[in-house]
ROMILO-837183 format. One line per 10 residues: number of its first residue (from 1); their letters; for each residue x, z, y of N, C-alpha, C. Coordinates in steps of 0.2 Angstrom, whole numbers. Layout:
NUM	A	X:Z:Y:X:Z:Y:X:Z:Y; ...
//
This chain:
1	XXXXXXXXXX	690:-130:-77:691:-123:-76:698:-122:-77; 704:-122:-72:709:-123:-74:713:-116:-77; 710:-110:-72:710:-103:-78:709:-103:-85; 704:-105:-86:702:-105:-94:704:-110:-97; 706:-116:-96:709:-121:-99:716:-124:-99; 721:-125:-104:727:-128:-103:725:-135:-107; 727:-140:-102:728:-145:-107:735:-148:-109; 739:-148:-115:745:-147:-118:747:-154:-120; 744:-161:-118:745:-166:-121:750:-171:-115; 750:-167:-108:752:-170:-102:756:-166:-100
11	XXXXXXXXXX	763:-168:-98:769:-163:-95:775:-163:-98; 781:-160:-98:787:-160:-101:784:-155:-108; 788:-159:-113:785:-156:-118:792:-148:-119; 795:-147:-118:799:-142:-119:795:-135:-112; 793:-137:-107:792:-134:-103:784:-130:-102; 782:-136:-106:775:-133:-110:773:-129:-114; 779:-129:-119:779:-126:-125:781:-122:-125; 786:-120:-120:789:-113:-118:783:-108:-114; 779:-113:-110:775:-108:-105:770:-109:-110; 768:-110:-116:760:-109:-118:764:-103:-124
21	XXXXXXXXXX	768:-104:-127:772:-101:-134:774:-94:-131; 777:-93:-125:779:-86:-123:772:-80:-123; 765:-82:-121:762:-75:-120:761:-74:-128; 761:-82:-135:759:-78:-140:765:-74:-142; 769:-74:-140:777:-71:-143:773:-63:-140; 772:-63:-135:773:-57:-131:767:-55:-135; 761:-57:-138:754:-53:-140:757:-50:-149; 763:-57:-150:763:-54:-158:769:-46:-157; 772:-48:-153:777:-40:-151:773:-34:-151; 769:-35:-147:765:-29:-145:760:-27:-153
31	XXXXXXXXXX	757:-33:-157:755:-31:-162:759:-28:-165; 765:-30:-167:768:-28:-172:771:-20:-169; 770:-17:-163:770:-10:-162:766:-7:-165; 759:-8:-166:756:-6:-171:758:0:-174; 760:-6:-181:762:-3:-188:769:0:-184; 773:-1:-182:780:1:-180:778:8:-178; 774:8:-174:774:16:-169:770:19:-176; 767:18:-180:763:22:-187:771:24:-190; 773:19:-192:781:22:-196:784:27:-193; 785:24:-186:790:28:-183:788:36:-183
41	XXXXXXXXXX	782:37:-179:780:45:-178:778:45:-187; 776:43:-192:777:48:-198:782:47:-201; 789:44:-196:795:46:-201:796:51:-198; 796:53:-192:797:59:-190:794:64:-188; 786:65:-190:782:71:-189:780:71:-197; 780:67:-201:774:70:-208:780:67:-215; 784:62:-213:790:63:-218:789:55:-222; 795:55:-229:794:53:-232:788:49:-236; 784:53:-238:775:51:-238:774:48:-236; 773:50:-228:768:46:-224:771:39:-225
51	XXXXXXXXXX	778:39:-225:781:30:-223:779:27:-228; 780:30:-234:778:27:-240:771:25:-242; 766:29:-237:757:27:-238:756:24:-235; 761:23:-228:759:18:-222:763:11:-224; 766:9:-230:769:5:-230:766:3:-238; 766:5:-243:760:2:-246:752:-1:-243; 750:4:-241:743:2:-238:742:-6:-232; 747:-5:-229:750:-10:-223:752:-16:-226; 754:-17:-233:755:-23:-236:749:-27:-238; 741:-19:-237:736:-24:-240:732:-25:-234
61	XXXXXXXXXX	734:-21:-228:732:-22:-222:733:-30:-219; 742:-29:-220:743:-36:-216:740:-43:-222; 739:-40:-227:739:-48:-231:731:-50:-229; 726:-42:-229:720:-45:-225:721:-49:-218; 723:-47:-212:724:-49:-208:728:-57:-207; 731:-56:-212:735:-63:-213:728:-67:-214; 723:-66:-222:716:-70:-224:712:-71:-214; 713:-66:-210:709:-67:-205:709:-72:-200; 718:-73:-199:721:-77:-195:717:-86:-200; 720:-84:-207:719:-90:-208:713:-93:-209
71	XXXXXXXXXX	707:-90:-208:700:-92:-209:699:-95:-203; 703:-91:-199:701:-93:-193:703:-101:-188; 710:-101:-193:713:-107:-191:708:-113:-190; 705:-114:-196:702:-118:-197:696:-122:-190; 697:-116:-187:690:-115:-180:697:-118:-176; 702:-114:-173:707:-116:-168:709:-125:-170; 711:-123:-176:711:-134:-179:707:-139:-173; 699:-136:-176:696:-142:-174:695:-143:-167; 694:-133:-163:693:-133:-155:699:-138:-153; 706:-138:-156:711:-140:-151:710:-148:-153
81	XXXXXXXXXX	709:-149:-158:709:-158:-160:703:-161:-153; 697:-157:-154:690:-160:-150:694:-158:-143; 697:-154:-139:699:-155:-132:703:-160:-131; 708:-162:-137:712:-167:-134:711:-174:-134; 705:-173:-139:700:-178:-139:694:-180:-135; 692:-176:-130:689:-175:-124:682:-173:-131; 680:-174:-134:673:-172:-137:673:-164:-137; 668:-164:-130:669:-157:-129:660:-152:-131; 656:-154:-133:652:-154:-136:653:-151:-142; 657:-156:-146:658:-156:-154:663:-149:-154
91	XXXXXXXXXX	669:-147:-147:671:-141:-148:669:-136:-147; 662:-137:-144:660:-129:-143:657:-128:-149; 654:-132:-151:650:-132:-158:656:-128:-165; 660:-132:-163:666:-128:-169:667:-121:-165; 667:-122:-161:669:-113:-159:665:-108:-158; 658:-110:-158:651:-106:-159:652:-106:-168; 653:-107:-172:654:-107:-180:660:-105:-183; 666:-104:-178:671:-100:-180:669:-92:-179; 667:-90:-174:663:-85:-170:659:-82:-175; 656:-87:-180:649:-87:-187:654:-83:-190
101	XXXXXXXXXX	657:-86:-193:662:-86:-200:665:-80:-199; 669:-77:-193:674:-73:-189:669:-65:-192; 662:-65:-190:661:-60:-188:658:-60:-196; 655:-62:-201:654:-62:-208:655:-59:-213; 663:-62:-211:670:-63:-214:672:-54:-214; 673:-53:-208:672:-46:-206:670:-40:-209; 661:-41:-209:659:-37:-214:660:-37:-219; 660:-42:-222:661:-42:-229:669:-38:-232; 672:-40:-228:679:-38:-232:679:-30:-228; 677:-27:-224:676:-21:-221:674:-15:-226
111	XXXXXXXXXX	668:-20:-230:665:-17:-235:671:-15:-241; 672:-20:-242:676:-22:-250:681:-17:-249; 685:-17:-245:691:-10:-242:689:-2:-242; 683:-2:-240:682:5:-241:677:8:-246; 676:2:-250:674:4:-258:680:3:-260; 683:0:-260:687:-1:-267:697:1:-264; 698:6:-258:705:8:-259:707:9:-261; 703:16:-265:709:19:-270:710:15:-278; 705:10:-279:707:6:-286:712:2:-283; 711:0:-279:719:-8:-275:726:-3:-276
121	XXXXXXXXXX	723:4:-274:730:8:-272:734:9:-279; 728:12:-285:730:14:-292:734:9:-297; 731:1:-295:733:-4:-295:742:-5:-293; 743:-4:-286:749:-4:-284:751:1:-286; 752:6:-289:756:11:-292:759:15:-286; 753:17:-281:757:20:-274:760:27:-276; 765:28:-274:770:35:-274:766:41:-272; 762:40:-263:759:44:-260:753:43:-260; 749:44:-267:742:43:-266:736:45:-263; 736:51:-260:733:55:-256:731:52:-250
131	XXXXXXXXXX	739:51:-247:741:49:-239:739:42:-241; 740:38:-245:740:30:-246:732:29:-246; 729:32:-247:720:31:-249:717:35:-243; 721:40:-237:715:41:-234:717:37:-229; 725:34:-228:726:27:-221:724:21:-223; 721:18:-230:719:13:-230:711:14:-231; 708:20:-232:700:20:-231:700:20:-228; 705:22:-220:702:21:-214:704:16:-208; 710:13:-210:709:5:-206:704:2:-210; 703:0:-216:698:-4:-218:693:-4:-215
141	XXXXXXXXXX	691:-1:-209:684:1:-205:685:-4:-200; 694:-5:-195:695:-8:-193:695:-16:-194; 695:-19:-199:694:-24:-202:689:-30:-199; 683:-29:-197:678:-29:-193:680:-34:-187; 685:-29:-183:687:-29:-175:695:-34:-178; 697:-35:-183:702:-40:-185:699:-46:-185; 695:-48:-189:690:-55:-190:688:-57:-183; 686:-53:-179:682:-53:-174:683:-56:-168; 693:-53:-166:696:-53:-162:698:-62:-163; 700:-60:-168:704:-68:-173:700:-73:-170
151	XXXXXXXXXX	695:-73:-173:690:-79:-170:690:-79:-163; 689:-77:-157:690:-77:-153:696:-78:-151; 702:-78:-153:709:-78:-151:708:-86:-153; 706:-89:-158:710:-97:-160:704:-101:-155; 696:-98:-152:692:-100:-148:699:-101:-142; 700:-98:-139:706:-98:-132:711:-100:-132; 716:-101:-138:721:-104:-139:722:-113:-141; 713:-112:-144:713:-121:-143:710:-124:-138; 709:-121:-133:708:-123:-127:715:-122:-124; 718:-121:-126:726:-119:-121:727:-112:-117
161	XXXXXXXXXX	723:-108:-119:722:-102:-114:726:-98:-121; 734:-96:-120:736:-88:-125:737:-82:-120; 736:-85:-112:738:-78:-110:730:-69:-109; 723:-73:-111:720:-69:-112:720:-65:-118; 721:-67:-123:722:-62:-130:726:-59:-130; 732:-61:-124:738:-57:-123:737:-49:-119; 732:-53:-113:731:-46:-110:725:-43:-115; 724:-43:-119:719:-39:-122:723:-35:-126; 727:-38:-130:731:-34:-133:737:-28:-129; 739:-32:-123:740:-25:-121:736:-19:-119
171	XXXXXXXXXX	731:-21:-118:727:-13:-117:726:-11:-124; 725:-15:-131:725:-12:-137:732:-9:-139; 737:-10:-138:744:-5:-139:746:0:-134; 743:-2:-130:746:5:-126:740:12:-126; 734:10:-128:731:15:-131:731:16:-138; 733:13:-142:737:15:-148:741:20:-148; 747:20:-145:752:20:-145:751:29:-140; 746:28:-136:745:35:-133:743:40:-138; 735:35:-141:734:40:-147:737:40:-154; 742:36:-155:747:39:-159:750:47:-159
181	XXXXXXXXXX	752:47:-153:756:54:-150:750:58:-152; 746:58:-147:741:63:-147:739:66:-157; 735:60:-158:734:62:-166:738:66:-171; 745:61:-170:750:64:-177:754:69:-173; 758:66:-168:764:73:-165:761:78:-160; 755:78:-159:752:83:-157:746:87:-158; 740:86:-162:735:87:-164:738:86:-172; 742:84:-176:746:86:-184:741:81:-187; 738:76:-187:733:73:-191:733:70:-196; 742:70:-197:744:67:-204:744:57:-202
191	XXXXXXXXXX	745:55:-209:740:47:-208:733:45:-207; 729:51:-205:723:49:-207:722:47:-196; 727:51:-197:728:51:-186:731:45:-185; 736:42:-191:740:37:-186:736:31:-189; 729:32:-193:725:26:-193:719:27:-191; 717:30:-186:713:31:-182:713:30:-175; 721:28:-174:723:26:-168:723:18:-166; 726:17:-173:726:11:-174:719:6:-173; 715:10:-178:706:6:-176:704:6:-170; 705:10:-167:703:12:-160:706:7:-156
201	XXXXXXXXXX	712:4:-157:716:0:-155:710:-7:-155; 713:-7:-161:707:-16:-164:702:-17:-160; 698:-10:-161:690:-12:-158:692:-12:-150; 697:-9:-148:697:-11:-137:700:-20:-139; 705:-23:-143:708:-30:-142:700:-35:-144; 696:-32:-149:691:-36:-149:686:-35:-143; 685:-31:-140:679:-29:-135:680:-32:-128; 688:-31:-128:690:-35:-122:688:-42:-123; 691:-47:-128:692:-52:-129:686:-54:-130; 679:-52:-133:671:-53:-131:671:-52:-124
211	XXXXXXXXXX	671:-49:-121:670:-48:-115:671:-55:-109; 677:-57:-110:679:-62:-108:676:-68:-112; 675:-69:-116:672:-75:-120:665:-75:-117; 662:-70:-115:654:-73:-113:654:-72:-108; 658:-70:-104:661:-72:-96:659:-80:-96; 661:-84:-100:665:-89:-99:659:-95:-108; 656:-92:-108:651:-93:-115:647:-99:-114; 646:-103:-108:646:-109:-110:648:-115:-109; 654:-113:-108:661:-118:-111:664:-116:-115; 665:-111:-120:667:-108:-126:663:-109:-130
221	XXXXXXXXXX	656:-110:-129:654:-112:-136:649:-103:-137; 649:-101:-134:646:-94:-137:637:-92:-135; 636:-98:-132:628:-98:-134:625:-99:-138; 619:-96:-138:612:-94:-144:614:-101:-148; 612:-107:-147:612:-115:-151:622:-115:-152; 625:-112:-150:631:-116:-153:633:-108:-160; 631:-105:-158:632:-100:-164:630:-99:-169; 624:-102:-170:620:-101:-175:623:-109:-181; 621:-105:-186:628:-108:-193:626:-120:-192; 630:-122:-193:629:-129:-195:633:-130:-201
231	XXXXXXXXXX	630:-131:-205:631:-131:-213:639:-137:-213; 637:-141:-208:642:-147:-210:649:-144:-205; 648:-140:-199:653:-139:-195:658:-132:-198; 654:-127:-200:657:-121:-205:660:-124:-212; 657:-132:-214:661:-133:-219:666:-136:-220; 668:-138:-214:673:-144:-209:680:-138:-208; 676:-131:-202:680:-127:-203:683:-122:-208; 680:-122:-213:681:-117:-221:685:-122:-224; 687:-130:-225:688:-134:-227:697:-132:-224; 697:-134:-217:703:-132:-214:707:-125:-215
241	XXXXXXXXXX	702:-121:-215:704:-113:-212:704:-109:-220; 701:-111:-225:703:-109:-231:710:-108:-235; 712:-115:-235:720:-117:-238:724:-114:-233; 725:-114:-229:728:-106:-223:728:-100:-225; 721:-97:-227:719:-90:-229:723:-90:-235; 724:-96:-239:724:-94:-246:732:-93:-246; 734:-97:-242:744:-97:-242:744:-90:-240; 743:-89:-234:745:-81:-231:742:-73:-239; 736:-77:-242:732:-71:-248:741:-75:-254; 744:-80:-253:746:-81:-260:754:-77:-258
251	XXXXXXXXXX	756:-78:-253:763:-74:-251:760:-65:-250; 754:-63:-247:754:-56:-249:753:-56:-255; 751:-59:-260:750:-56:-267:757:-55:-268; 762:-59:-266:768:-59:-269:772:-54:-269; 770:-52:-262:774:-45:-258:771:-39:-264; 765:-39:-265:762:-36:-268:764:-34:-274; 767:-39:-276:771:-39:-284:778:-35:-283; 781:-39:-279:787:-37:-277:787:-30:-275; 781:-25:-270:781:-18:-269:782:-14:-277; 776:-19:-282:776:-14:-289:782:-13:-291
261	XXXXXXXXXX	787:-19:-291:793:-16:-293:798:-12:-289; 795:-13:-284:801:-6:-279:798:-2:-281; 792:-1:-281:788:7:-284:790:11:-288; 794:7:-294:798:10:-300:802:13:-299; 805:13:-293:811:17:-290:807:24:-286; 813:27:-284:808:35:-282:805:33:-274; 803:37:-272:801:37:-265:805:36:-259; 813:37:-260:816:35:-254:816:27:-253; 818:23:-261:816:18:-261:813:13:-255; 806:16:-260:799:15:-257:797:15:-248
271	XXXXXXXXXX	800:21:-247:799:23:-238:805:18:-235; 810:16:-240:814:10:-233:812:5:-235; 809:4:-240:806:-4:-240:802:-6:-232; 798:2:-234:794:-1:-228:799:0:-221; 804:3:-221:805:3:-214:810:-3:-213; 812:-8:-217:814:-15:-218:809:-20:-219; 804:-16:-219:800:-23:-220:797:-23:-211; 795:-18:-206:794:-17:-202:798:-20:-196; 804:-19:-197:811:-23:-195:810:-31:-195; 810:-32:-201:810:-41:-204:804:-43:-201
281	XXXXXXXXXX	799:-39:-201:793:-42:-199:792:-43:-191; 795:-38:-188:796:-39:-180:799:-45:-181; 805:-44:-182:810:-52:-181:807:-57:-183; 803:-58:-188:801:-66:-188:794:-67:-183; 791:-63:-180:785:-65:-176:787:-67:-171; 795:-67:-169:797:-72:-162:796:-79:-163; 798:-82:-172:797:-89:-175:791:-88:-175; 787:-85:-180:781:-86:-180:775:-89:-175; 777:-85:-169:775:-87:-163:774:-91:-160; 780:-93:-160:780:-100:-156:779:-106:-161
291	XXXXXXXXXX	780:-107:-166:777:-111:-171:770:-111:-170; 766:-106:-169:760:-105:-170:759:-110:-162; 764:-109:-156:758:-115:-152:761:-119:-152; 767:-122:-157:768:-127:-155:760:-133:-161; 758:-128:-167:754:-129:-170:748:-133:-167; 746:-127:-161:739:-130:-155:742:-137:-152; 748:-136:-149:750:-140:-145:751:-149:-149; 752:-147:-155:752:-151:-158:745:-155:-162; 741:-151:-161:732:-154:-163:731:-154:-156; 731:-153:-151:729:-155:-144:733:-164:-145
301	XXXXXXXXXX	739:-162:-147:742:-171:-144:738:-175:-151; 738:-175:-157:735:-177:-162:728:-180:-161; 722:-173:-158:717:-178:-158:716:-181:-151; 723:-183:-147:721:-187:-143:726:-194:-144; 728:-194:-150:732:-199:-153:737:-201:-149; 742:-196:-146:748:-195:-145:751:-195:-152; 756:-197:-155:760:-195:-162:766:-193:-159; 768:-200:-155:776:-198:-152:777:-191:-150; 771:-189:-144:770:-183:-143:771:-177:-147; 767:-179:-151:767:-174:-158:774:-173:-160
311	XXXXXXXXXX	776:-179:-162:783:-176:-165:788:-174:-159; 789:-175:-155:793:-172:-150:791:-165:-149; 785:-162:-150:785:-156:-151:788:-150:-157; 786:-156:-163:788:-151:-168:798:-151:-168; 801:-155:-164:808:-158:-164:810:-154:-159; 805:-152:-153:807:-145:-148:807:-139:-150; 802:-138:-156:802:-129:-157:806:-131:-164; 810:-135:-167:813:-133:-172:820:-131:-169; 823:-135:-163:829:-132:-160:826:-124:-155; 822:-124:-154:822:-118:-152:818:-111:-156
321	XXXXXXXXXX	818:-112:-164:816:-106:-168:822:-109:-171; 827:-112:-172:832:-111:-176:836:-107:-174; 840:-107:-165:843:-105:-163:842:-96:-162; 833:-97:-161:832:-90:-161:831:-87:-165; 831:-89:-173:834:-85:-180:840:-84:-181; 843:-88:-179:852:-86:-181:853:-81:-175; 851:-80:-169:851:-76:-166:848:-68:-170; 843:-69:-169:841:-63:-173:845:-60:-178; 847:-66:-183:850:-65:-190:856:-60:-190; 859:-63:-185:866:-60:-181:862:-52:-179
331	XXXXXXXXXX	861:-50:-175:860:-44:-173:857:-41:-178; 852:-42:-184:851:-37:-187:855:-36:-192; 860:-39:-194:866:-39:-199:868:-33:-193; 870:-34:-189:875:-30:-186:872:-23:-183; 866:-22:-181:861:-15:-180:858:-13:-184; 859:-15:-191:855:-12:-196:854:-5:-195; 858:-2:-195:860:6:-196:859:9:-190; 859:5:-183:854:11:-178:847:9:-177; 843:3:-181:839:-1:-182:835:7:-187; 838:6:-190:833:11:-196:831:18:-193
341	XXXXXXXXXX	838:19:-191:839:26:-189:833:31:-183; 829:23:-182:826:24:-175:815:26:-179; 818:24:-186:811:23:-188:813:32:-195; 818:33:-195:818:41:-201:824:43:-199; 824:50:-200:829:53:-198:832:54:-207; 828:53:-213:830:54:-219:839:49:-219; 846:51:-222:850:49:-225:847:46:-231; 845:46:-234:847:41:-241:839:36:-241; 834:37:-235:830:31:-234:834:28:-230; 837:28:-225:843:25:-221:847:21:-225
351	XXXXXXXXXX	848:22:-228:854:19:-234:852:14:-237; 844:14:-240:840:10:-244:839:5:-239; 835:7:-235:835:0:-229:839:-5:-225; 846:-3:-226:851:-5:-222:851:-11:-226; 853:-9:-235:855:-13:-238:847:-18:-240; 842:-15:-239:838:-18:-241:837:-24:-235; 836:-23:-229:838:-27:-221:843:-31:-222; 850:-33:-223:855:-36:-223:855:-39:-229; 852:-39:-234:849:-45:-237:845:-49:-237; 837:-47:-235:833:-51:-235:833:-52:-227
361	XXXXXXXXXX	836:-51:-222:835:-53:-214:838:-62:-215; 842:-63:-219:845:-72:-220:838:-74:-220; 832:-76:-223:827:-79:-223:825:-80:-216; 825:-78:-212:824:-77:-206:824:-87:-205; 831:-90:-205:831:-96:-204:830:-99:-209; 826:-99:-214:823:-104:-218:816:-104:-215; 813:-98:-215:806:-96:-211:805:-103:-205; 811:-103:-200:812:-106:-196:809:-116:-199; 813:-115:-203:813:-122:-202:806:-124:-207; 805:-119:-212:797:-121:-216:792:-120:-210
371	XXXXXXXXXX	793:-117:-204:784:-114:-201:786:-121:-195; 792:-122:-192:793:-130:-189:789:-135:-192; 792:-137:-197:786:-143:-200:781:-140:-202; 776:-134:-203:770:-134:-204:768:-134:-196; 771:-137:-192:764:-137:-184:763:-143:-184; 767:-149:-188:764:-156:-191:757:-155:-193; 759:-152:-200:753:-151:-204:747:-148:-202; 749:-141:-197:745:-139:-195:740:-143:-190; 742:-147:-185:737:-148:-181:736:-155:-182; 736:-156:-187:734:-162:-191:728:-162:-198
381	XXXXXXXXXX	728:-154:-197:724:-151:-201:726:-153:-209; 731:-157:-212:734:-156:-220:735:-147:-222; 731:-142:-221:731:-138:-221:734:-135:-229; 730:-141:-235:732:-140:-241:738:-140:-244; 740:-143:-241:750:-147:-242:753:-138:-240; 751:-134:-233:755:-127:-232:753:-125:-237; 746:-123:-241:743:-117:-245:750:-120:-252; 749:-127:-255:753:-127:-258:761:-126:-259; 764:-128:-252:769:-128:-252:772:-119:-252; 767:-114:-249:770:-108:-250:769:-105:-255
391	XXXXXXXXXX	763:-109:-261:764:-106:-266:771:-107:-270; 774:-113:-269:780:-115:-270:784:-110:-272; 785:-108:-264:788:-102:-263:786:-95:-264; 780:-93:-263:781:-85:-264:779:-83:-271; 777:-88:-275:775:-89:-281:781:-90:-285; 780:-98:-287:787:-102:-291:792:-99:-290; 795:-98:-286:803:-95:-284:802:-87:-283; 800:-87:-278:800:-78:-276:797:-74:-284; 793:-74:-287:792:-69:-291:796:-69:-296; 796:-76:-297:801:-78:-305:808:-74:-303
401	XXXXXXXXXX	810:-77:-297:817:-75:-296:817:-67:-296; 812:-62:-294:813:-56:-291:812:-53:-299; 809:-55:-304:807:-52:-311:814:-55:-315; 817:-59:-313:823:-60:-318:826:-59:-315; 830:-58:-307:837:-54:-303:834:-46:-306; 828:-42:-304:827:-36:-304:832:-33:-313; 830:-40:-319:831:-36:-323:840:-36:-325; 841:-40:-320:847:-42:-319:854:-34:-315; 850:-37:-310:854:-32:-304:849:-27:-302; 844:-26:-305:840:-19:-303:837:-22:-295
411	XXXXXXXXXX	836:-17:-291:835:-15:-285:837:-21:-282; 843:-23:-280:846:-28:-277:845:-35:-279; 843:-37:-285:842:-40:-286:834:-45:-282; 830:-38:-282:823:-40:-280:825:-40:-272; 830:-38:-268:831:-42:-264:832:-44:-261; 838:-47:-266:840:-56:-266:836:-60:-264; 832:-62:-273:825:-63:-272:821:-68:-267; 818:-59:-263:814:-60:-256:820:-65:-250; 825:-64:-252:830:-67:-244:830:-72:-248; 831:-77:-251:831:-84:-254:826:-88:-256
421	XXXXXXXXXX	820:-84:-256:814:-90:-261:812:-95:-255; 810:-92:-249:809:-98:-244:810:-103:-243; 818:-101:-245:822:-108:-244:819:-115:-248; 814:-113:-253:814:-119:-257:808:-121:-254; 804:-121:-247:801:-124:-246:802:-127:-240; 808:-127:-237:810:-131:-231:811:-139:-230; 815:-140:-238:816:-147:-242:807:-152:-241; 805:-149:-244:797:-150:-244:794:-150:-238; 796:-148:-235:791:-147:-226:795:-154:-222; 801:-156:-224:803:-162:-223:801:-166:-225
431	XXXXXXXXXX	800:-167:-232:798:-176:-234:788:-174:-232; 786:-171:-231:780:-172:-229:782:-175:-220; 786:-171:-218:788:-175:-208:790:-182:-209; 793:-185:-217:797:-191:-217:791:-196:-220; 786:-193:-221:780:-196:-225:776:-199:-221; 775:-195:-214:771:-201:-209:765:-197:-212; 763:-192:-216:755:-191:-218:749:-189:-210; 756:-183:-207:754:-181:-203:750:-184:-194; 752:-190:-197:748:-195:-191:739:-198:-192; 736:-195:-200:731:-196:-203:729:-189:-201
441	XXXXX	723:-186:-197:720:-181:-198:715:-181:-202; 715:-174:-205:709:-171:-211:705:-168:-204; 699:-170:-207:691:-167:-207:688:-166:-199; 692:-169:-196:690:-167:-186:684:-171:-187; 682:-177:-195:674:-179:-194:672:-181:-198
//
């Protein structure tokens, strides 16, 4: 079914990689309108507050949904290993059990958010407690339609198909993004509107994206016999897709730290963090992205025991997320300031973010070159080597450095910090490419 199927082990490898890498670029831009268009309309209808409770709370948002992508990897892994391996049986069976874990995984952390926000929030010492506990009680309902989507997004993606998560997710931002207006700058709903928009959003990218999936459910993997649990294949995929969740949970805890110590500052602080963090985070999901297919692209040529292939992949997306970090790097050094200007009309949040963006946006190229060598690791499934290696980083360096620069230089300090700790895991993402590991896969059996 050549609609529903890419196969990425056959063709110029540059011109593959652009035409499978380009719709996730375009799915992660649109996601990250999301949270952007929430900042945006409550810097400028509900104020200071809002930016500050949608930017705390969104630090627990994205570190969940971080936990979602990477439970789910563990399914995308093995789908792309078994298609490029022709064992197409054994992939529906992984993708019937990623589907298992996706929607479980879902409820349970659904649950855990909207019992326990406001301890997570008293814990983080949020500014705007009020506004911070009614927009995290109510994406956490959201949560659900994250797990849900995910799992279906790495089901498509390891078959080579990224342009359907793509159109699902345009119809979930442009109705976000409607009932964004309606909610907050028209109807005055506060935060409780600009995350209500948001859920609403999730549950059309997930409904769409089931919709499609049973369209197409007996070559995906989504009948009755492939969904129901197999102890050995769920543990194949937890095995993979765990030390993923757990790097994406050990760099949000990081950030998490790091927010406590911006919290010490007043609320202007606080409100440009988030609207630097909003910035930096758009920017890096152009690298992210495309690392991300060059990851399938590179378990697709893996389990068909192409290596050369493989690396000639990871050696095309490292010149082209290099180039397009320094690019980046360059214009938000130099837009900072009508960059901000576009997310608060406050001067002195303006102020805080400009400096706070023109620090830490330098990471931008270390990013590049540590998420390059993890599409080795990734579609080789050494999943463990990334979990540790970012604990490296967002741990060993980032914390220690942000707790001794802060007491050092204050403020500035903890932004150093965050714009240099990456760097220490780029060194490391090399000697494992120099190592040759990544031509042994883990767990495809």
């Amino acid at each position: 079914m050549p609609a529903l199927q890419n196969d990425l082990t056959q063709g110029s490898v540059s011109r593959k990689l652009i035409r499978y890498a380009m719709p996730l670029v375009a799915s992660s831009l649109l996601q990250a309108i999301y949270s952007i268009t929430d900042i945006i309309i409550a810097g400028h209808y509900i104020g200071e507050n809002g930016i500050s409770a949608i930017n705390t709370s969104s630090v627990i948002m994205n570190m969940l949904t971080q936990l979602a992508i990477g439970v789910t990897v563990g399914g995308n892994i093995l789908v792309s290993q078994y298609f490029g391996s022709g064992a197409h049986e054994d992939r529906r069976k992984a993708a019937g059990n990623t589907v298992f874990i996706g929607v479980i995984a879902g409820v349970l952390f659904t649950a855990l958010v909207v019992l326990l926000c406001r301890p997570i929030l008293v814990l983080l010492k949020a500014p705007a407690m009020a506004d911070s506990v009614a927009y995290l009680g109510i994406c956490g309902v959201g949560l659900f339609f994250i797990f849900g989507y995910n799992a279906l997004s790495a089901i498509l993606r390891g078959v080579g198909n990224s342009r359907i998560p793509l159109y699902c997710i345009i119809a979930s931002v442009s109705l976000n993004v409607v009932l964004d207006i309606l909610f907050v700058a028209v109807w005055h709903m506060g935060v409780a509107g600009a995350a209500l928009a948001t859920i609403t959003g999730q549950a059309v990218s997930f409904v769409a994206a089931l919709l499609f999936c049973l369209a197409h459910r007996a070559d995906l993997g989504l009948l009755p016999r492939y969904l129901a649990p197999d102890r050995q294949v769920v543990s194949r995929t937890l095995k993979l897709g765990l030390p993923v969740a757990l790097q994406w949970t050990i760099a949000s805890v990081s950030w998490l730290v790091v927010l406590t110590l911006i919290n010490k500052y007043d609320v202007d602080v606080s409100a440009a963090n988030g609207v630097s963090n909003k910035i930096r985070d758009f920017c890096q999901l152009f690298v992210s992205a495309l690392t991300t297919g060059a990851g399938t692209m590179c378990a697709q040529c893996l389990g068909a025991g192409l290596y050369d292939r493989a690396e000639q992949v990871m050696k095309t997306c490292m010149k082209l997320s290099l180039g397009m970090a320094a690019l980046i790097v360059v214009l938000a050094e130099v837009l900072a300031p009508w960059l901000v200007m576009i997310f608060t009309p406050d001067p002195d949040v303006q102020a805080w973010a400009v400096v706070n963006l023109r620090i830490e946006i330098v990471c931008q190229i270390f990013y590049a070159g540590m998420f390059t060598y993890n599409t080795l690791a990734t579609g080789s499934g050494h999943t463990v080597f990334i979990m540790w290696n970012s604990f490296l980083n967002c741990i060993v360096v980032r914390l220690v450095l942000a707790v001794v620069l802060e007491h050092f230089m204050g403020i500035y300090g903890v932004y150093l910090a965050c714009g240099i700790a990456v760097s220490s895991s780029v060194p490391v993402g090399y000697w494992f490419y120099r190592s040759n590991r990544w031509k042994t896969m883990k767990n495809i059996r």
